[in-house]
C-alpha positions as CSV (number, residue, x, y, z in Angstrom):
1,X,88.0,96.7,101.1
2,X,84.2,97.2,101.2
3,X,82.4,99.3,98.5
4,X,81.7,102.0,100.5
5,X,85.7,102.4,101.8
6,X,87.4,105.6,100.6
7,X,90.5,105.2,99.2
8,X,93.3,106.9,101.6
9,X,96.5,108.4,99.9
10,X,99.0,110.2,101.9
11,X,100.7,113.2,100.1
12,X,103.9,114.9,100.9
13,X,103.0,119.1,101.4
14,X,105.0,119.8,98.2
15,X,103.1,117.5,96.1
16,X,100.3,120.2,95.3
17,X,98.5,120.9,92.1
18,X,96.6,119.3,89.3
19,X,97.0,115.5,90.4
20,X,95.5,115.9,94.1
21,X,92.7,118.2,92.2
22,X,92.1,114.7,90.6
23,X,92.4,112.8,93.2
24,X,90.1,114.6,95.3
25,X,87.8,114.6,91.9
26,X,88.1,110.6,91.9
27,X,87.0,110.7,95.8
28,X,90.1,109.7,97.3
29,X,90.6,110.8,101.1
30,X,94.0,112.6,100.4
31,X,96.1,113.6,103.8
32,X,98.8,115.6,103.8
33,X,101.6,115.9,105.6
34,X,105.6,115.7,105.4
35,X,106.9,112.3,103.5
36,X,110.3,111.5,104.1
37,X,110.4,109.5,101.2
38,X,108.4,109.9,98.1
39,X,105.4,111.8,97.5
40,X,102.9,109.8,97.7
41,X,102.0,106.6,100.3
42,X,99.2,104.2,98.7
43,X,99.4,101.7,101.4
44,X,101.8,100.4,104.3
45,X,103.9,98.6,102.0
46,X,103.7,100.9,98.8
47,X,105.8,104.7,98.1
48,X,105.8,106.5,95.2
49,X,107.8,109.5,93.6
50,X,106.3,111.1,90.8
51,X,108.0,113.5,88.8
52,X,108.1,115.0,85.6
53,X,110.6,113.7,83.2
54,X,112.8,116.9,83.2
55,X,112.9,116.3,87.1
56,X,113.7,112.9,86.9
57,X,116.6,113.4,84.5
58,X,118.1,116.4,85.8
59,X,117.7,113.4,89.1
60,X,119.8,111.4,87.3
61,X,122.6,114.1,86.3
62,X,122.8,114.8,89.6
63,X,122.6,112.0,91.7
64,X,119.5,112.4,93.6
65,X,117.5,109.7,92.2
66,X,120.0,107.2,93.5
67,X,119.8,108.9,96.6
68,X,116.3,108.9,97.3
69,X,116.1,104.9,96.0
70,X,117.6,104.2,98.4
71,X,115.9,105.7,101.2
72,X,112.3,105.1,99.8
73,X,113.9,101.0,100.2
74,X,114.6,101.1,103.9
75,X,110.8,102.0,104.9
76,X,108.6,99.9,102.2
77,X,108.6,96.8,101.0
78,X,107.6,98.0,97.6
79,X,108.6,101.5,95.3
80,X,107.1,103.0,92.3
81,X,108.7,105.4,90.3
82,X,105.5,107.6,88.2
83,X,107.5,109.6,85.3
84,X,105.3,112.2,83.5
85,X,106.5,112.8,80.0
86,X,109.1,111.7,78.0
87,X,112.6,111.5,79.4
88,X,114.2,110.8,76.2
89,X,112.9,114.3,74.9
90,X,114.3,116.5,77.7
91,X,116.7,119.2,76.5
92,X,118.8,118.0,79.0
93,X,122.8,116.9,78.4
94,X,122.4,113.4,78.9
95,X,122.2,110.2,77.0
96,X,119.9,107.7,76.5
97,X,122.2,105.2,77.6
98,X,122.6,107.4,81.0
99,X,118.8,107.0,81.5
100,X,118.4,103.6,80.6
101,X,121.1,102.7,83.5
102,X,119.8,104.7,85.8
103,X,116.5,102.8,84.9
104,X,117.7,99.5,84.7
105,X,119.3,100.1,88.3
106,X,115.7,101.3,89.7
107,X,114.2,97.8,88.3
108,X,117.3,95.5,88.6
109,X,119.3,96.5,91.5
110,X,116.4,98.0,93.5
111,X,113.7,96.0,92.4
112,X,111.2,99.1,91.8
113,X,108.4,99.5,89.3
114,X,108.8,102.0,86.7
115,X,105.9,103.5,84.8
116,X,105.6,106.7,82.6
117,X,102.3,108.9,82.5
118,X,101.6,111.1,79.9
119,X,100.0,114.5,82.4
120,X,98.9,114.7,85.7
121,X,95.4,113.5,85.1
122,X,96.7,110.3,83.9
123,X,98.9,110.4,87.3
124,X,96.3,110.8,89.4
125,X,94.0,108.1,87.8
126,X,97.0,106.0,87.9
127,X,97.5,106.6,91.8
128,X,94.3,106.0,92.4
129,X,93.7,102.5,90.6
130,X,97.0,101.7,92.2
131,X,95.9,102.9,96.0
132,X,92.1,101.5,95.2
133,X,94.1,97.7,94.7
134,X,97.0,98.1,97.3
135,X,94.3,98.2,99.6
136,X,91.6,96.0,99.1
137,X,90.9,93.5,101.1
138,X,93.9,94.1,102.8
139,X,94.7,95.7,106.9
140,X,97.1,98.2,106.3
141,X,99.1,100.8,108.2
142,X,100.2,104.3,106.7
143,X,102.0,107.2,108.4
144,X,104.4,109.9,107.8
145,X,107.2,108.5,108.5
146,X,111.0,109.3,108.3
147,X,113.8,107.0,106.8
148,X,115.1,104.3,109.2
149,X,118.4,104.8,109.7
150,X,120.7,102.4,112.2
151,X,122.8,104.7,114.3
152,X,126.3,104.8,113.2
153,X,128.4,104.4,110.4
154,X,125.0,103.8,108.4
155,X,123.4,107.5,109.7
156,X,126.6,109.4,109.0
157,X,126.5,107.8,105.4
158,X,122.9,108.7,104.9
159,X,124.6,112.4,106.5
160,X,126.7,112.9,104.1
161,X,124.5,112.1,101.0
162,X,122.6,114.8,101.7
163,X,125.0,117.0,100.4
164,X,124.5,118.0,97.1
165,X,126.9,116.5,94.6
166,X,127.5,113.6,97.0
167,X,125.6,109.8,96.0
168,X,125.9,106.3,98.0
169,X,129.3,105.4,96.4
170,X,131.2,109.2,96.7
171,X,129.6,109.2,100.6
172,X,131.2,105.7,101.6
173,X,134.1,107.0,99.3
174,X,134.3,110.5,101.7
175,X,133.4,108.7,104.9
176,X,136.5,106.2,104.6
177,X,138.7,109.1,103.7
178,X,138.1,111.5,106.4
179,X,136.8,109.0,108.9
180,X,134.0,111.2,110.5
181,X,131.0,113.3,109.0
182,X,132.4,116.3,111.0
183,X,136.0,115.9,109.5
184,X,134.2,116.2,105.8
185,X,131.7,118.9,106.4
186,X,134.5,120.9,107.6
187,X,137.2,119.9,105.0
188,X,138.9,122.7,102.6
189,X,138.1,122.4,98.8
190,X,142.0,121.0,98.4
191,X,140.8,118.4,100.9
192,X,137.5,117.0,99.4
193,X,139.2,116.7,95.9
194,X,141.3,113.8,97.6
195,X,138.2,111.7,97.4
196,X,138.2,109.6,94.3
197,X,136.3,110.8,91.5
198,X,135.9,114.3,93.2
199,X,137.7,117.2,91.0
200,X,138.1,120.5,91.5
201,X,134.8,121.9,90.2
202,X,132.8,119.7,92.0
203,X,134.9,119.7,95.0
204,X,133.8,123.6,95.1
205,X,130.3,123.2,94.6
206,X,130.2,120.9,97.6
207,X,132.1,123.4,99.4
208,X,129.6,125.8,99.2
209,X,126.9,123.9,99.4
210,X,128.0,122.9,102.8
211,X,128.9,126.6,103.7
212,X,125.9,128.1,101.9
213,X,124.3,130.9,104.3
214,X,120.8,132.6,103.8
215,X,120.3,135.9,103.9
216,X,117.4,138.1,105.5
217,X,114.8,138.1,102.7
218,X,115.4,135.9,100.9
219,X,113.1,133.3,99.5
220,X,113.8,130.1,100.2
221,X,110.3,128.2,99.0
222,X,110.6,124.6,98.8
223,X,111.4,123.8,95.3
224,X,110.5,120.6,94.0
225,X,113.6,119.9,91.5
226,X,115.8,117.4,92.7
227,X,118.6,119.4,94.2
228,X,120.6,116.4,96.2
229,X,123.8,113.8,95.5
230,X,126.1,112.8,93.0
């Protein structure tokens, strides 16, 4: 990359705030636009997800972070996963061993990189070091770009997923019990508790997530908590 490149860093449109202020501050060409995975695209081959640390456990509690790992996998070669603040200090009702396996499955299992920031100033210096080497002297694509999915059995996993309170392991779980995404989307409460390690509670809160209906008025801004899986 010659000295007088800019550094180019996609953004998803929810990632607003402080750390693009910084970014544009640092002189990096930002462009926005609607990531599929993460929230921010440093280079063809690199994705990251920032969030703060309450996001990333409440993640964790519910699944999501598994969720989205695997996603971010299927379109780049590389992830980074850019925690701001301390997820062992959350208020949250979860234990450290909790977050050190769902961190040791990011790493291990996924093969991600895992680093902690302390604010968003720190995030966006970070993201910008990180962009400003992913791309020198290096030709490299970037887009917007949805998750590939492989028609099939694969898509109607990824389908089902996407239903809060609903990870990998539950959705191949669901998909082998009912045999089609239509036959679970439309199942009773009593039916979706016949999937392993779904009970009663939570077979009601998938319920009516599924059947969940908006009504005139109301707000429904984007909210950037993780709101998805198991």
């Amino acid at each position: 990359m010659s000295e007088e490149q800019i550094v180019t860093i996609l953004a998803d449109s929810q990632a607003q705030g402080p750390v693009l202020q910084r970014l544009n501050q640092l002189g990096a060409h930002i462009r926005i636009g609607d990531l599929e995975t993460g929230t921010h695209v440093i280079s063809g081959e690199t994705v990251v997800l920032h969030m703060t640390a309450a996001e990333f456990v409440e993640s964790i509690i519910d699944g999501w972070l598994f969720h989205r790992a695997g996603k971010m996998s299927l379109n780049f070669t590389r992830s980074i996963f850019m925690i701001e603040g301390d997820a062992y200090s959350t208020r949250a009702a979860i234990s450290r061993e909790a977050i050190d396996g769902a961190i040791a499955f990011l790493v291990g299992v996924q093969g991600a990189s895992v680093l902690y920031v302390r604010n968003p100033t720190a995030t966006a210096d970070l993201l910008y070091r990180l962009a400003k080497q992913a791309q020198k002297d290096r030709s490299y694509g970037m887009a917007f770009q949805r998750a590939k999915v492989n028609p099939g059995k694969e898509q109607a996993l990824f389908t089902i997923e996407s239903v809060f309170g609903i990870g990998p392991a539950t959705a191949a779980k669901a998909l082998e019990h009912f045999g089609s995404v239509y036959a679970f989307i439309t199942a009773t409460t009593e039916q979706l508790t016949e999937i392993p390690g779904i009970g009663h509670k939570k077979a009601e809160r998938i319920h009516g997530s599924i059947r969940w209906k908006q009504t005139a008025g109301e707000d429904h801004a984007y909210s950037p908590t993780p709101s998805h899986s198991e």
